[in-house]
Legacy VTK file of the C-alpha trace (Angstrom):
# vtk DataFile Version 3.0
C-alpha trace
ASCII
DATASET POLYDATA
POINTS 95 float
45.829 138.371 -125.832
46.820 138.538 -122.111
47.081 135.166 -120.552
44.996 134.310 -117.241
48.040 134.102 -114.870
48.697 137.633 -115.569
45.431 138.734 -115.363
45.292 137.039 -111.895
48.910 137.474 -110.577
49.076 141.576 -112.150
46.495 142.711 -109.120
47.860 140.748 -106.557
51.041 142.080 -106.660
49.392 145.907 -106.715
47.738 144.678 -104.044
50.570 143.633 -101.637
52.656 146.365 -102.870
50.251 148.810 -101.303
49.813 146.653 -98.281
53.135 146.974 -97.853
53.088 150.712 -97.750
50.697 150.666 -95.364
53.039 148.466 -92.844
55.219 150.949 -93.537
53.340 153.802 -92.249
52.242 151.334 -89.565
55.684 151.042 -88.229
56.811 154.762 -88.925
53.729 156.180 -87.134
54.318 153.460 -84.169
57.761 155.842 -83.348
55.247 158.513 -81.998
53.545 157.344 -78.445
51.453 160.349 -78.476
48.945 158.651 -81.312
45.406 157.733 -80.015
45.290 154.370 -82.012
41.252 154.463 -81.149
41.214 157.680 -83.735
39.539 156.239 -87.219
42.209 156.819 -89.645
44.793 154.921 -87.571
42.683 152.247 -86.042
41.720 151.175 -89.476
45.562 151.485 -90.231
45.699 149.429 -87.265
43.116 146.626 -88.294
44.352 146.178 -91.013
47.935 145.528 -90.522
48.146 144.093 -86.907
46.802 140.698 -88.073
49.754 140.477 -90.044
52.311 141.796 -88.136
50.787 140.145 -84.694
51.846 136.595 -86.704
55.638 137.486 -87.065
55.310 139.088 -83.282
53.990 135.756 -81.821
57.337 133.853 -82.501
60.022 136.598 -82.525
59.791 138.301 -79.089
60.742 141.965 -78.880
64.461 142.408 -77.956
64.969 145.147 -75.077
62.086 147.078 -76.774
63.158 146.809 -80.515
60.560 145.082 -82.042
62.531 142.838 -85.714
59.300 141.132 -86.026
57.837 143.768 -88.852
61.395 143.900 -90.768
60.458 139.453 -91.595
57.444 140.495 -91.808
57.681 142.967 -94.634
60.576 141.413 -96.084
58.834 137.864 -96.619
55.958 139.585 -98.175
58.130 141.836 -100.557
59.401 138.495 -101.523
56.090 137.123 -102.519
55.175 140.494 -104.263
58.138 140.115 -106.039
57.149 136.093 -106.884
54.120 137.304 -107.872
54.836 140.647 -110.024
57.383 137.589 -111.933
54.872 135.176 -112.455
52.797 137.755 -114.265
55.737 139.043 -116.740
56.779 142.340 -115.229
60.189 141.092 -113.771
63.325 141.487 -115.547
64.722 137.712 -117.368
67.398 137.235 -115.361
70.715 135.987 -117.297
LINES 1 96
95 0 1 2 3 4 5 6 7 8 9 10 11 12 13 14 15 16 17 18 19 20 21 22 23 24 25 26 27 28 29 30 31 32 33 34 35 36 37 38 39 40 41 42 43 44 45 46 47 48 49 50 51 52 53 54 55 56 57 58 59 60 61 62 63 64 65 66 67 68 69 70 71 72 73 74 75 76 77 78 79 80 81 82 83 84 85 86 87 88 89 90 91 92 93 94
């Protein structure tokens, strides 16, 4: 029988796993100015990850035009995927 916390924990970590593949292709597909970000499949892109990344950008400002704010951003919640993907059994006993 599977316990609760894994039932719980298991799609939360699919879940931020694929959010975190779409900050990827959020950042990769910021490289090219010649994207109309008012075009559906990127402003929904865009809706959905600017909240996220617009926290990190708020306290780390963008040094001579390199924005670091997404690399915390995606590393802190690759960390809590990680947390999360442990707490539900599918991480490797460390020893």
């Amino acid at each position: 029988m599977t316990d609760p916390i894994t039932l719980i924990a298991e799609p939360i970590g699919i879940f931020l796993n694929i959010y975190i593949a779409l900050l990827f292709i959020r950042i990769l597909l910021s490289w090219f100015p010649t994207i109309d970000w008012m075009n559906p499949p990127f402003s929904i892109l865009s809706q959905l990850t600017d909240p996220y990344l617009n926290i990190f950008r708020s306290f780390i400002p963008p040094l001579g035009g390199i924005d670091l704010s997404p690399m915390l951003a995606i590393f802190l919640l690759g960390f809590v995927a990680q947390a999360v993907t442990g707490l539900a059994g599918g991480g490797q006993a460390m020893y």
